[in-house]
C-alpha positions as CSV (number, residue, x, y, z in Angstrom):
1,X,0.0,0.0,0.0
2,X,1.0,3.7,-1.0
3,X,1.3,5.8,1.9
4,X,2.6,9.6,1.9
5,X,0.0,10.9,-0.8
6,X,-2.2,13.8,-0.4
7,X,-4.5,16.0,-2.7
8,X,-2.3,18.9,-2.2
9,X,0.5,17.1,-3.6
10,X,-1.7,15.4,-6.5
11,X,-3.5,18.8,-7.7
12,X,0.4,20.7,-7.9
13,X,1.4,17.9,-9.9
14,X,-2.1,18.1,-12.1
15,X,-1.9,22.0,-12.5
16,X,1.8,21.5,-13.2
17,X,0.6,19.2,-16.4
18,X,-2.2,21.3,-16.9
19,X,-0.3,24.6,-17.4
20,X,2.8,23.6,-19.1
21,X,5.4,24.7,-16.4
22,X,5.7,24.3,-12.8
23,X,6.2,28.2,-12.8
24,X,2.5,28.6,-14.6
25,X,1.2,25.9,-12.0
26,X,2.3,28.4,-9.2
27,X,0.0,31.1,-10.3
28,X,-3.2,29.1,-10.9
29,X,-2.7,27.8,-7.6
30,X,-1.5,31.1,-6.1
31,X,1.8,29.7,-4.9
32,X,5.6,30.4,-4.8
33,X,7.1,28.0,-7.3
34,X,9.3,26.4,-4.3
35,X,6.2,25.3,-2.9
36,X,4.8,23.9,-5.9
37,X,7.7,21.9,-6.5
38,X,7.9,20.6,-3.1
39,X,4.7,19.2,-3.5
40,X,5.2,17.3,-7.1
41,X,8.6,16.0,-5.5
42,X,6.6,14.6,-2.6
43,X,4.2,12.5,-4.7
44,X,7.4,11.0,-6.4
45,X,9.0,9.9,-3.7
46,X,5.5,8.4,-2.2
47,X,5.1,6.9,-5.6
48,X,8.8,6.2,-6.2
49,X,8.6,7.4,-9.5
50,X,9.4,10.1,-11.6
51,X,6.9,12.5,-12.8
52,X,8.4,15.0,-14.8
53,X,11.5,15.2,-16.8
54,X,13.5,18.3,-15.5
55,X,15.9,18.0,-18.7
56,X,13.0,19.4,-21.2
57,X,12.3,23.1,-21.1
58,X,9.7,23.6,-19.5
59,X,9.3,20.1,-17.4
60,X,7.7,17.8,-19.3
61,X,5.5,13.9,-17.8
62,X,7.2,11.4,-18.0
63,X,5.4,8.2,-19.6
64,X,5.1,7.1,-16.0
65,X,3.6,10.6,-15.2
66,X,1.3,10.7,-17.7
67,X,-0.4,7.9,-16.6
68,X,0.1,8.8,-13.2
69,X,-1.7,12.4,-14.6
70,X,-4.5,10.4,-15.5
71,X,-5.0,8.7,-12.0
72,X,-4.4,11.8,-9.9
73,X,-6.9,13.7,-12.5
74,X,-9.7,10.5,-11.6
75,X,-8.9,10.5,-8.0
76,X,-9.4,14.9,-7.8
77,X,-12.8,14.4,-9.7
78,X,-13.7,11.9,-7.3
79,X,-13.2,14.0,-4.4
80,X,-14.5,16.6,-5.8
81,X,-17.8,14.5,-6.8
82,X,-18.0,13.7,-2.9
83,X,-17.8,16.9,-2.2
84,X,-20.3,18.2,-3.9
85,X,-22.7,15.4,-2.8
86,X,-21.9,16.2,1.3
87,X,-22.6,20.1,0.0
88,X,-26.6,18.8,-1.5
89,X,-25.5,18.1,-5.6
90,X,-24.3,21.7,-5.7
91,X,-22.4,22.1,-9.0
92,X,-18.9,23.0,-8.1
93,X,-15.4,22.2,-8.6
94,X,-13.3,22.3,-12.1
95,X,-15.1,21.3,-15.3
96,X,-12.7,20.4,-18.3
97,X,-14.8,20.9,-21.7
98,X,-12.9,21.4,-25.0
99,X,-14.3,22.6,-27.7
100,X,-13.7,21.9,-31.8
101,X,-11.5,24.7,-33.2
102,X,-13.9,25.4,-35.7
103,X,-16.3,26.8,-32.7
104,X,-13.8,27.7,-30.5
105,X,-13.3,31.6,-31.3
106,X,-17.3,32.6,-31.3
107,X,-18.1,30.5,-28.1
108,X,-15.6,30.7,-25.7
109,X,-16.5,33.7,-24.4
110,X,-20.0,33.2,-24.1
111,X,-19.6,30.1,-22.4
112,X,-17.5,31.2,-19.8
113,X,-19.8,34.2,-18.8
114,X,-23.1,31.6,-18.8
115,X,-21.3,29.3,-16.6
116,X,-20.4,32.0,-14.2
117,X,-23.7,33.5,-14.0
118,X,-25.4,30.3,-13.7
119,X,-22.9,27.9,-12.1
120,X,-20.6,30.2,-9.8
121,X,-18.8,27.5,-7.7
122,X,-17.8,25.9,-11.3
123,X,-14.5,26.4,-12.3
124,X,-14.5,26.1,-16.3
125,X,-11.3,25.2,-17.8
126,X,-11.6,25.5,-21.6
127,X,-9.3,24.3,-24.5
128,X,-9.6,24.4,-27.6
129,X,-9.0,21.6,-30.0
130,X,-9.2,19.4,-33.1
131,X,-12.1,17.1,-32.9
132,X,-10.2,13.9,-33.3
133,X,-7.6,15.2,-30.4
134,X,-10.4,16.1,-28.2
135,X,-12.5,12.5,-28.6
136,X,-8.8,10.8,-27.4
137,X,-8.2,13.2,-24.6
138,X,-12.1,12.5,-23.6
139,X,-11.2,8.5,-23.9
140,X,-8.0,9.1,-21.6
141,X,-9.8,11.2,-18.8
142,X,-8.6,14.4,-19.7
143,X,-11.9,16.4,-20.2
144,X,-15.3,15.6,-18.7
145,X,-16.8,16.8,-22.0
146,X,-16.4,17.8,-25.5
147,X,-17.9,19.8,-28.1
148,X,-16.8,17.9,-31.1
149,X,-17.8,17.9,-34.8
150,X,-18.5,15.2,-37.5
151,X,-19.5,15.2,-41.1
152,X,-23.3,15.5,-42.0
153,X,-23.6,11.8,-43.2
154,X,-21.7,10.6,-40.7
155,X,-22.6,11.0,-37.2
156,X,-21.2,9.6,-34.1
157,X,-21.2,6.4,-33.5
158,X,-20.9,7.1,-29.7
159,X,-25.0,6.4,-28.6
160,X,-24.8,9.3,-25.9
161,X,-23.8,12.0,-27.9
162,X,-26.2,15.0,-28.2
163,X,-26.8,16.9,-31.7
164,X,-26.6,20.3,-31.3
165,X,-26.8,21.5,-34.3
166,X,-25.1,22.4,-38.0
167,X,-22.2,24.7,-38.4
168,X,-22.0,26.0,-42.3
169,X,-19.5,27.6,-44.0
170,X,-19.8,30.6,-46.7
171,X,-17.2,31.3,-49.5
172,X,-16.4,34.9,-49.4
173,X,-14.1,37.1,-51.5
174,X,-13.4,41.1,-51.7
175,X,-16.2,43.2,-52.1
176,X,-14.6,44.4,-55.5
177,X,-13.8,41.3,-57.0
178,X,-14.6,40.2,-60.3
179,X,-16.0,36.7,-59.8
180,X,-19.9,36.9,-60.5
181,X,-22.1,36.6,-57.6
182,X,-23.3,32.8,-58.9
183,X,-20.3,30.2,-59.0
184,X,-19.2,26.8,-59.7
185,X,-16.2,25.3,-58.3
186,X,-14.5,24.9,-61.3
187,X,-14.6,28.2,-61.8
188,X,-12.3,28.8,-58.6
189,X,-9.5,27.4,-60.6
190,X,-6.3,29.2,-59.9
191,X,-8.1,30.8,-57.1
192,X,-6.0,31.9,-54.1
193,X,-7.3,30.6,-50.6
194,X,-7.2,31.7,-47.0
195,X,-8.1,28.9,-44.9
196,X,-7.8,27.1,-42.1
197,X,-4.6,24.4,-41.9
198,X,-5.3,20.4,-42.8
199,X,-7.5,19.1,-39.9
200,X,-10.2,21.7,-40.6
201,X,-13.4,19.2,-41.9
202,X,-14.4,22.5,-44.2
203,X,-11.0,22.6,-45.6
204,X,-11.7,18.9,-46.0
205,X,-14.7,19.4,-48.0
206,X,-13.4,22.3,-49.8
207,X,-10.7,20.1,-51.1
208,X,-12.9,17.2,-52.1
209,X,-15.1,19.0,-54.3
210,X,-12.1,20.6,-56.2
211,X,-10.8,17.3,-56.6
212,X,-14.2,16.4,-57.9
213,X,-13.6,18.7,-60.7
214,X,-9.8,18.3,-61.2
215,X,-8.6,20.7,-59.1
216,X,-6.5,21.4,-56.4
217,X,-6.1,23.5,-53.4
218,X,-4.3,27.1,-53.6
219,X,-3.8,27.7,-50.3
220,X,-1.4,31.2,-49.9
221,X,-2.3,32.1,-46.0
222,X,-2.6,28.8,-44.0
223,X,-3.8,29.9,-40.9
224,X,-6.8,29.9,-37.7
225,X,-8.8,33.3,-37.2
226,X,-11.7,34.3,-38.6
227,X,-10.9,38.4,-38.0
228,X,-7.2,37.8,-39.7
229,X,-8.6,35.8,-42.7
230,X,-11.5,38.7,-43.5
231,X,-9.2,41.1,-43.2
232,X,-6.9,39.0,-45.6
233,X,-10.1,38.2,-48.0
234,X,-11.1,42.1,-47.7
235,X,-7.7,43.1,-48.9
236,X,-8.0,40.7,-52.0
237,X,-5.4,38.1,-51.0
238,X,-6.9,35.2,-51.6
239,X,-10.9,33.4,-51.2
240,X,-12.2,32.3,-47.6
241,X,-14.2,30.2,-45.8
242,X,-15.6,31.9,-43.1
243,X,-18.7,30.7,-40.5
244,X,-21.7,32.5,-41.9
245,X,-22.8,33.9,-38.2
246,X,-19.0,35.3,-37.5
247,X,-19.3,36.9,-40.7
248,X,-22.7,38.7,-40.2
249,X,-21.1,39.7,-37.1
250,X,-17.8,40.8,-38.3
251,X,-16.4,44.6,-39.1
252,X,-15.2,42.9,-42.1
253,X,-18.9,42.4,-43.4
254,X,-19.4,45.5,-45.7
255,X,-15.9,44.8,-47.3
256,X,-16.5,41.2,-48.3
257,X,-19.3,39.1,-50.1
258,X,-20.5,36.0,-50.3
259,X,-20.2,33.6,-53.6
260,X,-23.2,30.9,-54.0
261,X,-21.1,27.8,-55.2
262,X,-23.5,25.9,-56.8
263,X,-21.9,22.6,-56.0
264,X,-20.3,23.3,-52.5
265,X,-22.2,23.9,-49.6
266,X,-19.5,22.9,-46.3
267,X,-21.6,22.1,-43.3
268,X,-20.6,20.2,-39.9
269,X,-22.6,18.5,-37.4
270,X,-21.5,19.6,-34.4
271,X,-22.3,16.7,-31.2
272,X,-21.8,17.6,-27.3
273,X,-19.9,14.3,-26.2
274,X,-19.3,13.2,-21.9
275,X,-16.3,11.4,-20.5
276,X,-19.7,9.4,-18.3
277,X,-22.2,10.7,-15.5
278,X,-21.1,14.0,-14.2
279,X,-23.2,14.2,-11.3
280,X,-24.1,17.9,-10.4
281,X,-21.5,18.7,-13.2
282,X,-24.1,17.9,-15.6
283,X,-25.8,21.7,-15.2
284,X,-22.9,23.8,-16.2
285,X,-22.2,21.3,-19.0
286,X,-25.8,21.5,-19.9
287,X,-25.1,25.6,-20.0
288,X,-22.3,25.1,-22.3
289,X,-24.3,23.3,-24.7
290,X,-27.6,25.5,-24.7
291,X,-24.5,28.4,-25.3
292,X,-23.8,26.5,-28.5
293,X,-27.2,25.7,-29.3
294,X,-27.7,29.2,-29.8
295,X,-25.0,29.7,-31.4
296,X,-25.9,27.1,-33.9
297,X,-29.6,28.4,-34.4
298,X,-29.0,31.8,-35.2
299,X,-31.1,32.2,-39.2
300,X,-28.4,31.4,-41.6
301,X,-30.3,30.1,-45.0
302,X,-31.0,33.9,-45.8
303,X,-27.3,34.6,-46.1
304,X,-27.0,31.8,-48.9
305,X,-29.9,32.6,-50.7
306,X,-29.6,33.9,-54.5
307,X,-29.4,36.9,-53.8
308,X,-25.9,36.7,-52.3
309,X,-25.5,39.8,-50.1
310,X,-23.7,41.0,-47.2
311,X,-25.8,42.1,-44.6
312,X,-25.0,45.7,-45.1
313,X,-26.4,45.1,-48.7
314,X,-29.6,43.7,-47.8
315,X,-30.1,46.6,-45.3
316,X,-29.8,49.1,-48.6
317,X,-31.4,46.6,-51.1
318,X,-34.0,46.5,-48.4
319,X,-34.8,49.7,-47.8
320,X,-35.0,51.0,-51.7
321,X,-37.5,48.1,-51.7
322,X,-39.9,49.5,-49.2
323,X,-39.1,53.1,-50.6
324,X,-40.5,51.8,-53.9
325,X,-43.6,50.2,-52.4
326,X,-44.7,53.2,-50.6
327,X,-47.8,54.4,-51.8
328,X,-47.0,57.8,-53.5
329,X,-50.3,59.3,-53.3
330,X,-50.4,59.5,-57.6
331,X,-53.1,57.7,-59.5
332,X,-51.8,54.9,-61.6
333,X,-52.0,55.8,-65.3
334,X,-55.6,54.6,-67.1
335,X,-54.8,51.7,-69.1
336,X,-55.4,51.9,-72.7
337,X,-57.9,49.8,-74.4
């Protein structure tokens, strides 16, 4: 039997993991680095093993502390779980929940300020991810939950994930470009791109239907960020593919339009997956997911529609239309017989 272990020890060695350096572990834990060290150096010597390796800059676990990582990370969640159940269910403690790249930079935010307001004791910890890296680090204990994505015809074979929605994609290029409002994607041949790097499942689709017609990928600024890519698009580097709802939303809007590509319409599925039963947990993941359900549900079709417009042209086109179909107070012209 293993004597000499505490939490204390355990959750320096965690944060240690967690943040990347033992120096970044003594801030989150608001503690002099000493101290935080002390702490990981007990659990070795309880565990008589070694947990990080002090030769890599910063301290990198060992393979014996990554599994170790995952234990301590089980046995804190545990404690936590009792504690919450000796408090009446009360959701509290940390909540890992990563979220798809693709999502990451319009959620985040809200997220964090919903689970604050409606789960206070809840300390969120959010990272942001690939889909595939977040269902492994789910699979090895690392997050409670995961907000991950899949293609349209093929959903998760996992029987407890939730739908939350579709995520689609629009095509835009500068305002003052000379590609006609209605497209097909052979006629983005040659076309410059700035996109998101290999991994992204738009890119992915992108690729696949230019392949379709004997094409392939232009890529000149490989890069996440919706803001940098409009203001890339805007300038007339290249073509994007930008979320529809971040666009609507973006500065960059009056500067950029939106192509209708016949014969490419990039959508996700996007799923809300759990490591198991969460226990009181199970409310601030829930607020994370009603976050992204809004997100999600937010009228898009209009955007894609033929008439191809950013919203700052529909507000224009708009408004001439209703200035025409004021009554003007003339008689209409008798017909003629």
């Amino acid at each position: 039997m293993i004597s000499g272990m505490n939490l204390d020890d355990m959750q320096a060695f965690v944060a240690a993991v967690e943040a990347g350096s033992v120096g970044r572990a003594a801030l989150r834990l608001n503690l002099t680095q000493p101290a935080v060290s002390r702490r990981i150096q007990r659990l070795e010597e309880a565990l008589d093993i070694v947990l990080l390796d002090r030769d890599s800059k910063p301290a990198r676990p060992t393979p014996a502390g990554e599994a170790a990582y995952r234990r301590c990370v089980a046995v804190l969640r545990a404690t936590a779980a009792l504690e919450r159940d000796a408090r009446g269910g009360i959701a509290a403690g940390p909540l890992r929940v990563g979220v798809t790249l693709a999502l990451s930079e319009s959620v985040f935010a809200p997220a964090v300020e919903a689970v604050r307001k409606r789960c206070p004791e809840v300390a969120l910890r959010l990272t942001a991810e690939r889909s595939a890296a977040l269902r492994k680090q789910l699979h090895e204990g690392l997050l409670d939950a995961a907000i991950v994505v899949s293609r349209l015809d093929r959903p998760l074979a996992d029987p407890s994930a939730i739908a939350l929605g579709t995520e689609r994609v629009l095509v835009v290029v500068a305002e003052d470009s000379g590609l006609a409002p209605r497209v097909k994607v052979r006629d983005l041949a040659g076309a410059a791109w700035v996109i998101n790097p290999e991994g992204c499942g738009f890119r992915a689709q992108l690729e696949h239907a230019l392949a379709e017609s004997g094409l392939g990928l232009n890529v000149i600024v490989e890069s996440w960020g919706v803001a940098m890519q409009l203001a890339l698009v805007s300038a007339g580097v290249g073509l994007g593919l930008i979320p529809e709802r971040l666009l609507n939303n973006s500065p960059y809007r009056g500067r950029v339009r939106a192509l209708a590509v016949q014969d490419l319409a990039p959508a996700l599925a996007i799923w809300l997956v759990k490591a198991g039963e969460l226990g009181p947990l199970e409310d601030a993941v829930d607020v994370v997911a009603e976050t992204v359900r809004r997100h999600l549900a937010a009228p898009s079709d209009d955007v894609r529609a033929a008439t191809v417009q950013t919203p700052a042209q529909a507000g224009r086109r708009g408004a001439e239309k209703q200035r025409r179909s004021k009554p003007t107070g003339k008689k209409p012209p008798a017909a003629k017989s």
